[in-house]
mmJSON file of the N, C-alpha and C atoms, coordinates in Angstrom:
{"data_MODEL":{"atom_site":{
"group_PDB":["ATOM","ATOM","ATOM","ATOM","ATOM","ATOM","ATOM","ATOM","ATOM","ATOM","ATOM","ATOM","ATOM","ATOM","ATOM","ATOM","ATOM","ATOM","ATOM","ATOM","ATOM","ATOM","ATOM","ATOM","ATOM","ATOM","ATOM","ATOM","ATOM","ATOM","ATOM","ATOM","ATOM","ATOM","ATOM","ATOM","ATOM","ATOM","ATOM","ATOM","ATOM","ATOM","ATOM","ATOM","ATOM","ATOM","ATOM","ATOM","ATOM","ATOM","ATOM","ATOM","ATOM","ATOM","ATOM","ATOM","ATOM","ATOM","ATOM","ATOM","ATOM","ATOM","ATOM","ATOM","ATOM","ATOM","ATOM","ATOM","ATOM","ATOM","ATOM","ATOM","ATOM","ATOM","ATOM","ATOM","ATOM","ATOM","ATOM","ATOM","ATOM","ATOM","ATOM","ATOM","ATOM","ATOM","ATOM","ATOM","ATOM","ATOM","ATOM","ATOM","ATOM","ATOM","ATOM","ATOM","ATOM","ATOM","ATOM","ATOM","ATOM","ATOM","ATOM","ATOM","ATOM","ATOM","ATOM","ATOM","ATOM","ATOM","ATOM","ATOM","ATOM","ATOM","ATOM","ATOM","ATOM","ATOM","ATOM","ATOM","ATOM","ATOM","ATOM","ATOM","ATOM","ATOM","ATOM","ATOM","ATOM","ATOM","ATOM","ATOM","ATOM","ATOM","ATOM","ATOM","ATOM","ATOM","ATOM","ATOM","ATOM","ATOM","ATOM","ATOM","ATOM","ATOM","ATOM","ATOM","ATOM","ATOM","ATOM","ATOM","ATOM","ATOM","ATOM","ATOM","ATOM","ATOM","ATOM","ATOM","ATOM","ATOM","ATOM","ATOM","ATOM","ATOM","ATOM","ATOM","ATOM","ATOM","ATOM","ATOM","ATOM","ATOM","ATOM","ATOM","ATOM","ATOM","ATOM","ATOM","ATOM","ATOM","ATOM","ATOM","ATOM","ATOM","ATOM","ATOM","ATOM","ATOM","ATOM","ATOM","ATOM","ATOM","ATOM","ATOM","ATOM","ATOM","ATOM","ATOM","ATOM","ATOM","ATOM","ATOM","ATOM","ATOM","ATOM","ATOM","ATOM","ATOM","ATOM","ATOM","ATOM","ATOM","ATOM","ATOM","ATOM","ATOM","ATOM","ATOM","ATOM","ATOM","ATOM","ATOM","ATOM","ATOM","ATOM","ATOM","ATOM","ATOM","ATOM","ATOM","ATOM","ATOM","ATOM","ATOM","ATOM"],
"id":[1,2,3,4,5,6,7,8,9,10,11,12,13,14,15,16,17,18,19,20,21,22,23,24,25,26,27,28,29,30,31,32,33,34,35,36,37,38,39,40,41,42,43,44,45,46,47,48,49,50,51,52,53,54,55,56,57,58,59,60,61,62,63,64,65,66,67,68,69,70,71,72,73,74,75,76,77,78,79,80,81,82,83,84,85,86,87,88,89,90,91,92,93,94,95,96,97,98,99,100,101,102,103,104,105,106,107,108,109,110,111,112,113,114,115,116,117,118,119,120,121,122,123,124,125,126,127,128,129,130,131,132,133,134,135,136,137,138,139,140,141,142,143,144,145,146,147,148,149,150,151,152,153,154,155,156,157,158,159,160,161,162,163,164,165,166,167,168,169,170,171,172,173,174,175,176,177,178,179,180,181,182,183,184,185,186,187,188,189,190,191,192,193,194,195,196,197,198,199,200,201,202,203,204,205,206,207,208,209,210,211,212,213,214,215,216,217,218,219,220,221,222,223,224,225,226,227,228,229,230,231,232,233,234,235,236,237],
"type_symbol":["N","C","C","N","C","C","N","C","C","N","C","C","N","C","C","N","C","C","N","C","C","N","C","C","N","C","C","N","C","C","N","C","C","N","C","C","N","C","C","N","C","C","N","C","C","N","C","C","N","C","C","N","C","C","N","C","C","N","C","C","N","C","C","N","C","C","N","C","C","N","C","C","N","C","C","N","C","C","N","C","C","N","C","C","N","C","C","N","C","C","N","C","C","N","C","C","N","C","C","N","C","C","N","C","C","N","C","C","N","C","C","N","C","C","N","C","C","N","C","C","N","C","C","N","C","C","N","C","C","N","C","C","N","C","C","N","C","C","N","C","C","N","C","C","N","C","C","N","C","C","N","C","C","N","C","C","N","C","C","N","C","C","N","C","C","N","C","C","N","C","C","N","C","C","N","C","C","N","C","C","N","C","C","N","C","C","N","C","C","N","C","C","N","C","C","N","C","C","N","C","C","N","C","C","N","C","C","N","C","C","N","C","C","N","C","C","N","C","C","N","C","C","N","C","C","N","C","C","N","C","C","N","C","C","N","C","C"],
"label_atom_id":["N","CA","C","N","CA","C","N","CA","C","N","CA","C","N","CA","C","N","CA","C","N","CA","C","N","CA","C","N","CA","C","N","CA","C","N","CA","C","N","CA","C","N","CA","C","N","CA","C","N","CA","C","N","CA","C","N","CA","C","N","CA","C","N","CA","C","N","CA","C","N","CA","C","N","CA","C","N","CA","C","N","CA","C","N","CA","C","N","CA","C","N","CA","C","N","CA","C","N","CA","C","N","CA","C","N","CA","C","N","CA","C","N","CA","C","N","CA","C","N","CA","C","N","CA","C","N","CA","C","N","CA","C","N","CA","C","N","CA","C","N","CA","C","N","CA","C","N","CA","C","N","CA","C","N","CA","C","N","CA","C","N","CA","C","N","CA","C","N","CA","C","N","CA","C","N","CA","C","N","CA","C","N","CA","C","N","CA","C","N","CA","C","N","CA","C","N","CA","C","N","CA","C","N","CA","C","N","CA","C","N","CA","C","N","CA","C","N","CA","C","N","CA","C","N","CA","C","N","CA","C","N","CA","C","N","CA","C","N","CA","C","N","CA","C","N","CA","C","N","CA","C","N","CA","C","N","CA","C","N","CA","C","N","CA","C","N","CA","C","N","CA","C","N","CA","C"],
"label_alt_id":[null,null,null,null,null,null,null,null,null,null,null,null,null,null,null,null,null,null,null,null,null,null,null,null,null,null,null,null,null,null,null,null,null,null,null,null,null,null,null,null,null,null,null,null,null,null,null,null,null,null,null,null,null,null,null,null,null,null,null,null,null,null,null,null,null,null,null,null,null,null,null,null,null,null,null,null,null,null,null,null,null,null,null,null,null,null,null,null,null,null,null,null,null,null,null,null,null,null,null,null,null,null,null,null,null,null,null,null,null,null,null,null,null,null,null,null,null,null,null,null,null,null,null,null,null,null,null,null,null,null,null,null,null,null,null,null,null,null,null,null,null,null,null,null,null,null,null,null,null,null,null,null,null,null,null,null,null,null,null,null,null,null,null,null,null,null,null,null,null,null,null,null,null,null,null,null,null,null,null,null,null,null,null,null,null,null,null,null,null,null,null,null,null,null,null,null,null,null,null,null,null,null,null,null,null,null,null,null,null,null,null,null,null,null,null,null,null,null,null,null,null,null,null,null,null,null,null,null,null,null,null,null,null,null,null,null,null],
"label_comp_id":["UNK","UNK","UNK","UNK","UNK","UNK","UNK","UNK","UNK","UNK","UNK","UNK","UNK","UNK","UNK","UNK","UNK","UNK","UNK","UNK","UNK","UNK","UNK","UNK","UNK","UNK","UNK","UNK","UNK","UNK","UNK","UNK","UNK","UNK","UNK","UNK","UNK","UNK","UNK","UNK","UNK","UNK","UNK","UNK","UNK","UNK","UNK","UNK","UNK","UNK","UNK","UNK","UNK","UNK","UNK","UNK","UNK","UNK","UNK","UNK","UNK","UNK","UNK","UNK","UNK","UNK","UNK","UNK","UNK","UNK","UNK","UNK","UNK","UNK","UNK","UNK","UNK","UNK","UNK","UNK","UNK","UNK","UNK","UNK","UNK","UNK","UNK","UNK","UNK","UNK","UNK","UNK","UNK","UNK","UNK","UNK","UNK","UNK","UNK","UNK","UNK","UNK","UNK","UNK","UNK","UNK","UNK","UNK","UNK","UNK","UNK","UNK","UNK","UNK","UNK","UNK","UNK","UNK","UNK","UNK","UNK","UNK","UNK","UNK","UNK","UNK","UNK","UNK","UNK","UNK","UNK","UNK","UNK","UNK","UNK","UNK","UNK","UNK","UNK","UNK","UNK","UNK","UNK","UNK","UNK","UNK","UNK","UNK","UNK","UNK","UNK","UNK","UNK","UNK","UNK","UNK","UNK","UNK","UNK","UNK","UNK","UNK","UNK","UNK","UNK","UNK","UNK","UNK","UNK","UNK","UNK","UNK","UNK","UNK","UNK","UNK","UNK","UNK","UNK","UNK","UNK","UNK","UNK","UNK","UNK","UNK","UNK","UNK","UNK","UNK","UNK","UNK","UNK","UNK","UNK","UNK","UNK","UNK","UNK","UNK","UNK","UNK","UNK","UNK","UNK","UNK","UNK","UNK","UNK","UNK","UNK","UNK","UNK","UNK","UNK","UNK","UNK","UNK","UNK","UNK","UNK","UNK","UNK","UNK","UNK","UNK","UNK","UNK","UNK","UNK","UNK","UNK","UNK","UNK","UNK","UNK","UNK"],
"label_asym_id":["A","A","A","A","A","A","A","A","A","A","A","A","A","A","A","A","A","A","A","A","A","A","A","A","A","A","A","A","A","A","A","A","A","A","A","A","A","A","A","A","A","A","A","A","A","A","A","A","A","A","A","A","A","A","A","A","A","A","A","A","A","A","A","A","A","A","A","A","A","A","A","A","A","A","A","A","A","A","A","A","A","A","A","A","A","A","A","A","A","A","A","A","A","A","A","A","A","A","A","A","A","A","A","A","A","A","A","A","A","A","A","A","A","A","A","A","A","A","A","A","A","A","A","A","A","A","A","A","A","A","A","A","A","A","A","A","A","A","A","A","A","A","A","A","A","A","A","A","A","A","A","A","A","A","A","A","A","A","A","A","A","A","A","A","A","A","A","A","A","A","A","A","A","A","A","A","A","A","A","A","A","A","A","A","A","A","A","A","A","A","A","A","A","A","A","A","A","A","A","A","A","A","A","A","A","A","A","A","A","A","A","A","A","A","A","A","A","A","A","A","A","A","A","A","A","A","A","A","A","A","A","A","A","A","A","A","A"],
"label_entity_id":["1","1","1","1","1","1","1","1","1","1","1","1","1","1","1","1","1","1","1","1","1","1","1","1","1","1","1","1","1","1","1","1","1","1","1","1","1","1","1","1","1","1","1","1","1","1","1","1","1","1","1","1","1","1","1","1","1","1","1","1","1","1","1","1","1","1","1","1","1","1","1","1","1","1","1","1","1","1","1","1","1","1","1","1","1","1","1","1","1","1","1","1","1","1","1","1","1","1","1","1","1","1","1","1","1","1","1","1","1","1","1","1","1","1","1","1","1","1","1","1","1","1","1","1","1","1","1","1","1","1","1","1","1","1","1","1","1","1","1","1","1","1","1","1","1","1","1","1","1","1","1","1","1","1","1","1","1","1","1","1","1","1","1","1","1","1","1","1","1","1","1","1","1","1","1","1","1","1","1","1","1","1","1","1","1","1","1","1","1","1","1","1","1","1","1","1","1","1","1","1","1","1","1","1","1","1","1","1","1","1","1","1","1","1","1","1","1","1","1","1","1","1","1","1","1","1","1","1","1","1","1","1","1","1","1","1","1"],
"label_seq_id":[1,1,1,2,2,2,3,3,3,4,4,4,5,5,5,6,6,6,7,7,7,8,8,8,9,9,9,10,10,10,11,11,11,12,12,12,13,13,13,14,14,14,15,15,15,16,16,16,17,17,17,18,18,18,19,19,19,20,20,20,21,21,21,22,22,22,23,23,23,24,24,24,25,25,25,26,26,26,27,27,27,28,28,28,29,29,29,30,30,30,31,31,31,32,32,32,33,33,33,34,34,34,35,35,35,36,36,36,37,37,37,38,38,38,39,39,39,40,40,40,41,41,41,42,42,42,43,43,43,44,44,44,45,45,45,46,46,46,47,47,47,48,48,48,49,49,49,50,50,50,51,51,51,52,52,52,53,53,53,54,54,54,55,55,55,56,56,56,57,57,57,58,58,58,59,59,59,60,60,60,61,61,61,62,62,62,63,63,63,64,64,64,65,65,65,66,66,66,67,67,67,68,68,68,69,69,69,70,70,70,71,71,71,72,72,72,73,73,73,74,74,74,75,75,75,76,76,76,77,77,77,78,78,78,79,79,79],
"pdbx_PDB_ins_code":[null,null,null,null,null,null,null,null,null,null,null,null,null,null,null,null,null,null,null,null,null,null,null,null,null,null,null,null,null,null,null,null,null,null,null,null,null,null,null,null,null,null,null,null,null,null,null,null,null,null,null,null,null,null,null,null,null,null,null,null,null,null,null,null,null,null,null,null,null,null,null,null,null,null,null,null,null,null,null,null,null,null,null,null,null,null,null,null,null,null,null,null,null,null,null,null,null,null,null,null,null,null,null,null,null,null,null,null,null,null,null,null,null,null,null,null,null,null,null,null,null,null,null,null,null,null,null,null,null,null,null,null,null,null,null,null,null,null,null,null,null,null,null,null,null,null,null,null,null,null,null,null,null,null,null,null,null,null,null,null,null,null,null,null,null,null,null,null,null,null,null,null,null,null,null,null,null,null,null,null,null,null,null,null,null,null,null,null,null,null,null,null,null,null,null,null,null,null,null,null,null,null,null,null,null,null,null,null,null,null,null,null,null,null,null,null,null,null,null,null,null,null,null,null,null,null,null,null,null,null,null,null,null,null,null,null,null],
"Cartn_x":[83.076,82.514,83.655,83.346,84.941,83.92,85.127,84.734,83.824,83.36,82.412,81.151,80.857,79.887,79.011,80.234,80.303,79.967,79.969,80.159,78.274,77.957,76.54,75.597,76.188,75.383,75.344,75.971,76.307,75.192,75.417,74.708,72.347,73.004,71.212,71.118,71.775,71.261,70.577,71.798,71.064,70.392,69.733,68.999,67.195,67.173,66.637,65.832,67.208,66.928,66.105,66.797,65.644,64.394,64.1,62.879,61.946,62.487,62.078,61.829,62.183,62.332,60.788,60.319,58.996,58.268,58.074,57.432,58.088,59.099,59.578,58.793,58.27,57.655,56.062,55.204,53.858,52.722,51.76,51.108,49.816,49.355,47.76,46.926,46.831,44.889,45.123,46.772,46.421,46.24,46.665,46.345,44.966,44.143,43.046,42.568,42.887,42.139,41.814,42.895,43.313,42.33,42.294,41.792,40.183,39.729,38.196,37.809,38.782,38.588,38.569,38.59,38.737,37.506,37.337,36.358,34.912,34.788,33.425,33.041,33.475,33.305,33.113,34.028,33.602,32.521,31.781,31.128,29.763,29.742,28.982,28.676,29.712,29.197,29.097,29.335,28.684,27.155,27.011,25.365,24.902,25.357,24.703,24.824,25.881,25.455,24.171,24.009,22.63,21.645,21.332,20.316,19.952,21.265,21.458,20.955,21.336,20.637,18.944,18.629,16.958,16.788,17.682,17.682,18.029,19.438,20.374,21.217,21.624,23.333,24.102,23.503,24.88,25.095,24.236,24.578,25.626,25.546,26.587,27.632,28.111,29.467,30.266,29.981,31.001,30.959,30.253,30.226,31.303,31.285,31.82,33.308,33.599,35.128,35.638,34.887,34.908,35.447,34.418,34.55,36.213,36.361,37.273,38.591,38.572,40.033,40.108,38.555,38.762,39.223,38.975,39.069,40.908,41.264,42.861,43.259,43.117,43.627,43.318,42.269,42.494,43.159,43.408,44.553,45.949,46.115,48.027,47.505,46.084,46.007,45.844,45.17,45.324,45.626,46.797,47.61,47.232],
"Cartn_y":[180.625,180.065,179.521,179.861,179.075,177.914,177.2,175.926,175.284,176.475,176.051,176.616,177.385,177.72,176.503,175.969,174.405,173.143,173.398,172.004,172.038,173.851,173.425,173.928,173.798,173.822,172.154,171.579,169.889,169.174,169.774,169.379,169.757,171.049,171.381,170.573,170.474,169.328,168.181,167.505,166.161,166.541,167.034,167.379,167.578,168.177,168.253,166.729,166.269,165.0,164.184,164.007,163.449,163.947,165.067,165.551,165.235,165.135,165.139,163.944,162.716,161.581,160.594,161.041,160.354,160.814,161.523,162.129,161.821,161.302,160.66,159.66,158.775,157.897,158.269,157.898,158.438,157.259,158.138,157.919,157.149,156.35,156.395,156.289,156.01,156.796,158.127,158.824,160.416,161.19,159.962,161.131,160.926,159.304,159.342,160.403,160.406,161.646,163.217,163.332,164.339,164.621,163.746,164.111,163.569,163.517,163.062,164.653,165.069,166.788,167.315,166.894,168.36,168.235,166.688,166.431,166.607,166.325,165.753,167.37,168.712,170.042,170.752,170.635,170.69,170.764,169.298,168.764,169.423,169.299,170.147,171.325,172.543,173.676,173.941,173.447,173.098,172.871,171.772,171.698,173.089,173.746,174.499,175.912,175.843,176.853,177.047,175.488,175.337,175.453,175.57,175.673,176.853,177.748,179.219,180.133,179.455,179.794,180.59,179.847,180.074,181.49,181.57,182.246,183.899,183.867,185.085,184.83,185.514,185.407,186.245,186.867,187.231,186.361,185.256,184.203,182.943,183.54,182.308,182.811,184.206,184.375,184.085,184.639,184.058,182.367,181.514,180.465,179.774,180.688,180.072,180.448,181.702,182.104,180.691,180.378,178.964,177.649,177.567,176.73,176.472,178.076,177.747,177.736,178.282,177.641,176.196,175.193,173.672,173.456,173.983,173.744,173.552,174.717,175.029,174.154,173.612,172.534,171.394,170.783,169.621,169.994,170.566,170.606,170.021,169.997,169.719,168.553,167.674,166.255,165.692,165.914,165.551,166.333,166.715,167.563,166.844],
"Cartn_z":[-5.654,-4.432,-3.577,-1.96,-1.654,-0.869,-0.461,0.225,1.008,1.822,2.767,2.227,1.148,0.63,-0.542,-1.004,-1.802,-1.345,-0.007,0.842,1.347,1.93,1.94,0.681,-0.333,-1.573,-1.57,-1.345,-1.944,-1.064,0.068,0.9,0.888,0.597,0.17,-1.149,-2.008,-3.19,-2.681,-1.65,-1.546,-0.413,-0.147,0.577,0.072,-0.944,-1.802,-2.965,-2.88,-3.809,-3.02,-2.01,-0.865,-0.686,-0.722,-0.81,-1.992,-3.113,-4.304,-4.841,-4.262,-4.141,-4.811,-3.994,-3.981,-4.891,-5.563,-6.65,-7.777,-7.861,-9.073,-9.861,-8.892,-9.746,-10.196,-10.854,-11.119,-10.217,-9.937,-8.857,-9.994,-10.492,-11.15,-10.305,-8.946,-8.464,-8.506,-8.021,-8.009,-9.483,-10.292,-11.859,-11.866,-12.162,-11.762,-11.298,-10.072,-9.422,-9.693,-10.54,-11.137,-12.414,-13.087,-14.323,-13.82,-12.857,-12.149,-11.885,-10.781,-10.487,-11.301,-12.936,-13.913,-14.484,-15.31,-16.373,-15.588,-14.166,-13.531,-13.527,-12.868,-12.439,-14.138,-15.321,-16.18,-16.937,-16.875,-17.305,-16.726,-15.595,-14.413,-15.116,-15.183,-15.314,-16.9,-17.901,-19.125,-18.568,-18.303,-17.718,-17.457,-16.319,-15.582,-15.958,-17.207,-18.811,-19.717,-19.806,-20.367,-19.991,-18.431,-18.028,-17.741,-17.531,-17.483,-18.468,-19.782,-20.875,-20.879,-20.173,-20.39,-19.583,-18.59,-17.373,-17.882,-17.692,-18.771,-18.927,-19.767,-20.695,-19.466,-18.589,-17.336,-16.796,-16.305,-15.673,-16.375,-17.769,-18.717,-18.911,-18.395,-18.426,-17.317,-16.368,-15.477,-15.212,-15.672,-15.786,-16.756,-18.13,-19.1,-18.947,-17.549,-17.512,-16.804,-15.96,-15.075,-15.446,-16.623,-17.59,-18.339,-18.952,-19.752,-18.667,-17.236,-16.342,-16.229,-16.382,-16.318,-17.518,-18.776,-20.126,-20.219,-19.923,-19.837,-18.826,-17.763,-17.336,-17.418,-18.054,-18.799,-20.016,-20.46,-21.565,-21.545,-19.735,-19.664,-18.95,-19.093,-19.39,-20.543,-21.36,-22.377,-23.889,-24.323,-24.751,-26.733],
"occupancy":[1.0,1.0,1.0,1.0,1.0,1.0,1.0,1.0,1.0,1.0,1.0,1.0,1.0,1.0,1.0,1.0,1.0,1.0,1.0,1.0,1.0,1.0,1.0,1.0,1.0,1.0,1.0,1.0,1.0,1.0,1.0,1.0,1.0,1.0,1.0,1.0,1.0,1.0,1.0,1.0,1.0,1.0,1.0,1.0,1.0,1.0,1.0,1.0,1.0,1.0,1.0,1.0,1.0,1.0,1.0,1.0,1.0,1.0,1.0,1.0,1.0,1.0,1.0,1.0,1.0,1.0,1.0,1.0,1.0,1.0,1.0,1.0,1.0,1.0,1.0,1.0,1.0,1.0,1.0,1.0,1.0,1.0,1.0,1.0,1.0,1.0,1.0,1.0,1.0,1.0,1.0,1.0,1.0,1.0,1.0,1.0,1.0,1.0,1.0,1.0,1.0,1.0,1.0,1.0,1.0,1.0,1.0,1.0,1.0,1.0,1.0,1.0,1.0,1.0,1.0,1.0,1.0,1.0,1.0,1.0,1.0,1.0,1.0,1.0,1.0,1.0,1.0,1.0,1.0,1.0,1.0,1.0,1.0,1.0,1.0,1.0,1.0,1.0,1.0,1.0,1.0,1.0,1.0,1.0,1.0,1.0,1.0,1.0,1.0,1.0,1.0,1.0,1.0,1.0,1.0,1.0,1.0,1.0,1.0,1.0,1.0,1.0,1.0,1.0,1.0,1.0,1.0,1.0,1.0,1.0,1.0,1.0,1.0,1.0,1.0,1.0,1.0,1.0,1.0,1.0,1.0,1.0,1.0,1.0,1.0,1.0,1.0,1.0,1.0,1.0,1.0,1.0,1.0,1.0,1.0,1.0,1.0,1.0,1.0,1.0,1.0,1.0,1.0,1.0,1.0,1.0,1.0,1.0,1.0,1.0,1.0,1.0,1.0,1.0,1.0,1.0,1.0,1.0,1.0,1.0,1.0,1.0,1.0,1.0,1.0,1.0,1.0,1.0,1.0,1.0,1.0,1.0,1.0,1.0,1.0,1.0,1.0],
"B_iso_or_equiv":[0.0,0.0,0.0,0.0,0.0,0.0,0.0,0.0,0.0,0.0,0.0,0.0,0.0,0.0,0.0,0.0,0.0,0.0,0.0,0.0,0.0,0.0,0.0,0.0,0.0,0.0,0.0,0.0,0.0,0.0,0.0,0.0,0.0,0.0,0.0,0.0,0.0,0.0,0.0,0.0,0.0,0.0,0.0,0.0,0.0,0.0,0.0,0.0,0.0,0.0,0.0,0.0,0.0,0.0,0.0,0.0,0.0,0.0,0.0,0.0,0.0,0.0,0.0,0.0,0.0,0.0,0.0,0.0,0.0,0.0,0.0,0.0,0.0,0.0,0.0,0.0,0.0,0.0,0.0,0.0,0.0,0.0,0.0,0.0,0.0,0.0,0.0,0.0,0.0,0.0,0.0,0.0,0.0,0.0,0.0,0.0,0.0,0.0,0.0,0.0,0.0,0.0,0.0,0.0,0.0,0.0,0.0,0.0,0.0,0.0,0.0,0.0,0.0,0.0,0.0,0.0,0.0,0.0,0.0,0.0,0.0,0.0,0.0,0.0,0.0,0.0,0.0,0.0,0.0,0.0,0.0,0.0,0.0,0.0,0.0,0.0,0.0,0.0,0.0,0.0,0.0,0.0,0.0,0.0,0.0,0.0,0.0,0.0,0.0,0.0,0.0,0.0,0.0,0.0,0.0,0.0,0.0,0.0,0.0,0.0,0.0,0.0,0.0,0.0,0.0,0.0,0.0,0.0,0.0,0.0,0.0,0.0,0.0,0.0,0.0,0.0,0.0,0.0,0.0,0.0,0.0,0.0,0.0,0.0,0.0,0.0,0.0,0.0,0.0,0.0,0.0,0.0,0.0,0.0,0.0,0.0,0.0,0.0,0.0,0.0,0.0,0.0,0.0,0.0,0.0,0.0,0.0,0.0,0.0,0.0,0.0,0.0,0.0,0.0,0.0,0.0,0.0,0.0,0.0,0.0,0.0,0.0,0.0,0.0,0.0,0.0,0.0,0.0,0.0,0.0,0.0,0.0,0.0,0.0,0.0,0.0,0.0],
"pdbx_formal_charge":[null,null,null,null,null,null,null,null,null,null,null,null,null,null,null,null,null,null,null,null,null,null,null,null,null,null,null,null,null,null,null,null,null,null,null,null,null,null,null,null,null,null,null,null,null,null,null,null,null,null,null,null,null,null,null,null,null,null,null,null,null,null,null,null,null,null,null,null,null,null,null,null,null,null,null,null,null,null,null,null,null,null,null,null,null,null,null,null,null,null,null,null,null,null,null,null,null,null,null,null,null,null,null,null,null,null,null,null,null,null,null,null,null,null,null,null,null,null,null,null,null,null,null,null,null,null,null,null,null,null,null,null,null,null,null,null,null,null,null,null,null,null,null,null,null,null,null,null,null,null,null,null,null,null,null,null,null,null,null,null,null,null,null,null,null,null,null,null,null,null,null,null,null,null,null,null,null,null,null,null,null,null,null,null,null,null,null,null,null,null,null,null,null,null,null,null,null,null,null,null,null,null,null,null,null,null,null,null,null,null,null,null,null,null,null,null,null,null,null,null,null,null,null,null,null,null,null,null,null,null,null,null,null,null,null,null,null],
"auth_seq_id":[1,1,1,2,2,2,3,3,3,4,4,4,5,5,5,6,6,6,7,7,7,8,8,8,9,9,9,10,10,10,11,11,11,12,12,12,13,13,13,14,14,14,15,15,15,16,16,16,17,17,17,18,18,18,19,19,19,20,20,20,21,21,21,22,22,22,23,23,23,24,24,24,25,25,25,26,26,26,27,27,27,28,28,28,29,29,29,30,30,30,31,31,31,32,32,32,33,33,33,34,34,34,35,35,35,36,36,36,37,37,37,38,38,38,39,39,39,40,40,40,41,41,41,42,42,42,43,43,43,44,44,44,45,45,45,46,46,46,47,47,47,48,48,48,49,49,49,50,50,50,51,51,51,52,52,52,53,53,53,54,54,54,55,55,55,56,56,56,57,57,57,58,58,58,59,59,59,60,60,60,61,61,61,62,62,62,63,63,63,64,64,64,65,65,65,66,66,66,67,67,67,68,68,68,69,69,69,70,70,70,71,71,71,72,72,72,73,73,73,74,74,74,75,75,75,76,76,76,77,77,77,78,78,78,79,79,79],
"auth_comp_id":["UNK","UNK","UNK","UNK","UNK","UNK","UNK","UNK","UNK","UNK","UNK","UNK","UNK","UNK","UNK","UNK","UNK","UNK","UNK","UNK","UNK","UNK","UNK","UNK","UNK","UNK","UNK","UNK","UNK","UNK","UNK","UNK","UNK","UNK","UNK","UNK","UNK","UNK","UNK","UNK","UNK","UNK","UNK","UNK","UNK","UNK","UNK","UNK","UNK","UNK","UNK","UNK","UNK","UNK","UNK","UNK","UNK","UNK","UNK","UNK","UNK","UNK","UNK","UNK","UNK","UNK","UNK","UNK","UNK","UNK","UNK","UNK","UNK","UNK","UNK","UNK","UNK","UNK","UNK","UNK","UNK","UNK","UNK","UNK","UNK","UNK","UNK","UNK","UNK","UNK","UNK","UNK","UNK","UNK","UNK","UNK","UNK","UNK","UNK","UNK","UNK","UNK","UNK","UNK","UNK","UNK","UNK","UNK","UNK","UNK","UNK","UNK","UNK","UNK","UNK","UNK","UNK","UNK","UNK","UNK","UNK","UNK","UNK","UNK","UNK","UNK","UNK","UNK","UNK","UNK","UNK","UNK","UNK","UNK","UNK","UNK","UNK","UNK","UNK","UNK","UNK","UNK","UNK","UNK","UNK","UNK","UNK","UNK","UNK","UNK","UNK","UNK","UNK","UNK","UNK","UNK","UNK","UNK","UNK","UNK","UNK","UNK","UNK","UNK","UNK","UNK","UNK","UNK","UNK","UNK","UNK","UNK","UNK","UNK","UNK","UNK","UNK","UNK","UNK","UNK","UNK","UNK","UNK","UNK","UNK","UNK","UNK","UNK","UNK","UNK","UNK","UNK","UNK","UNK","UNK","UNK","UNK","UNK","UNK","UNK","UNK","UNK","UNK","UNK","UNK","UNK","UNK","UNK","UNK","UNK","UNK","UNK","UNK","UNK","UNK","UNK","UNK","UNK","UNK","UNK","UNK","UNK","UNK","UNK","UNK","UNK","UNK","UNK","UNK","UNK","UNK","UNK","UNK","UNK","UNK","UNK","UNK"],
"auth_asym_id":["A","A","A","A","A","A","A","A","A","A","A","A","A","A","A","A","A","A","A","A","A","A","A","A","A","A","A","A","A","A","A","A","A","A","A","A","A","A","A","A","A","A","A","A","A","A","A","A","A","A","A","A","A","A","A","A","A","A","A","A","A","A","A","A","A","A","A","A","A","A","A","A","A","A","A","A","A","A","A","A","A","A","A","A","A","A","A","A","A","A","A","A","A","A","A","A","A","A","A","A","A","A","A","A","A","A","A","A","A","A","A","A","A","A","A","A","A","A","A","A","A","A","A","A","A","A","A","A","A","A","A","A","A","A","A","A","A","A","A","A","A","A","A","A","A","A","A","A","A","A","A","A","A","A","A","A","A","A","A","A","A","A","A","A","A","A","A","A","A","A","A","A","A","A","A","A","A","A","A","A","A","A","A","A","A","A","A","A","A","A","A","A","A","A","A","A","A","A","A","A","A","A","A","A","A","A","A","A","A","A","A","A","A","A","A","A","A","A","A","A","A","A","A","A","A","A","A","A","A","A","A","A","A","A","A","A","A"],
"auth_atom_id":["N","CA","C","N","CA","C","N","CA","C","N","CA","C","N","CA","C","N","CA","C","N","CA","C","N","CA","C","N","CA","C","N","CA","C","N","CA","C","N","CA","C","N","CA","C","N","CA","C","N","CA","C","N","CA","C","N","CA","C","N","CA","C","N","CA","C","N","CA","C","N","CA","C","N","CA","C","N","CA","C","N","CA","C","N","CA","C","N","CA","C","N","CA","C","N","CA","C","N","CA","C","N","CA","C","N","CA","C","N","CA","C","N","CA","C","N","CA","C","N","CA","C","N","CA","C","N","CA","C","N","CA","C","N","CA","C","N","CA","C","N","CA","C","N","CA","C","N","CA","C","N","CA","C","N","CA","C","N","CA","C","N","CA","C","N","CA","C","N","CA","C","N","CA","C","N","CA","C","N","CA","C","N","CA","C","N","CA","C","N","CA","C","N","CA","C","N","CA","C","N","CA","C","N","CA","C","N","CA","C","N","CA","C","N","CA","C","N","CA","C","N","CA","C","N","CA","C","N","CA","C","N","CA","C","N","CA","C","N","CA","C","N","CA","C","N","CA","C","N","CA","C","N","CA","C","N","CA","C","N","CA","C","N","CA","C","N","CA","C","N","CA","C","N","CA","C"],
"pdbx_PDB_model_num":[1,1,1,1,1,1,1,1,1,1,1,1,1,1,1,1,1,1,1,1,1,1,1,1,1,1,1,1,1,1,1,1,1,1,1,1,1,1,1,1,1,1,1,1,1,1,1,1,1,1,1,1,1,1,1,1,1,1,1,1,1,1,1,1,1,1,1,1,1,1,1,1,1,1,1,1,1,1,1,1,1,1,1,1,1,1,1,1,1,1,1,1,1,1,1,1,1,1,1,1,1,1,1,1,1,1,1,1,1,1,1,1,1,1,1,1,1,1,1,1,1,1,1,1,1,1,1,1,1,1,1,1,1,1,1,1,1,1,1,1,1,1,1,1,1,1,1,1,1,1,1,1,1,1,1,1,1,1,1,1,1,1,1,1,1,1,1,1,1,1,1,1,1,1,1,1,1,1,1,1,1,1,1,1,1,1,1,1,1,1,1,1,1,1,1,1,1,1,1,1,1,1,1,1,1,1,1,1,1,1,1,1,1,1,1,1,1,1,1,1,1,1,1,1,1,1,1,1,1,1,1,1,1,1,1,1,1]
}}}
């Protein structure tokens, strides 16, 4: 790398750091919030599995694909 290629690499770093700044620290209403958007919609379409039930089993699959994308992301909340 020569010099002036170094100088705005140094420069997009802190550039960057600054950007990145604020997200360093952890937010608790936004995890709150976070783990509210997963468990409440979850919970939801579990319900609305069961009620599907009575209905047809086509209606409980694409539900339960639903399901298991909330499933997999409450996972990287509570691990």
């Amino acid at each position: 790398m020569n010099e002036l290629s170094q100088g705005t690499h140094q420069e997009n770093t802190a550039l960057w750091k600054d950007i990145v700044l604020k997200y360093q620290n952890p937010s608790l209403p936004r995890a709150l919030w976070q783990i509210v958007n997963t468990i409440v919609p979850y919970a939801f379409l579990w319900y609305l599995i069961y009620r599907s039930l009575a209905i047809s089993w086509w209606l409980v699959i694409p539900l339960a694909v639903l399901a298991g994308a909330f499933l997999v992301r409450g996972i990287y909340y509570f691990p």
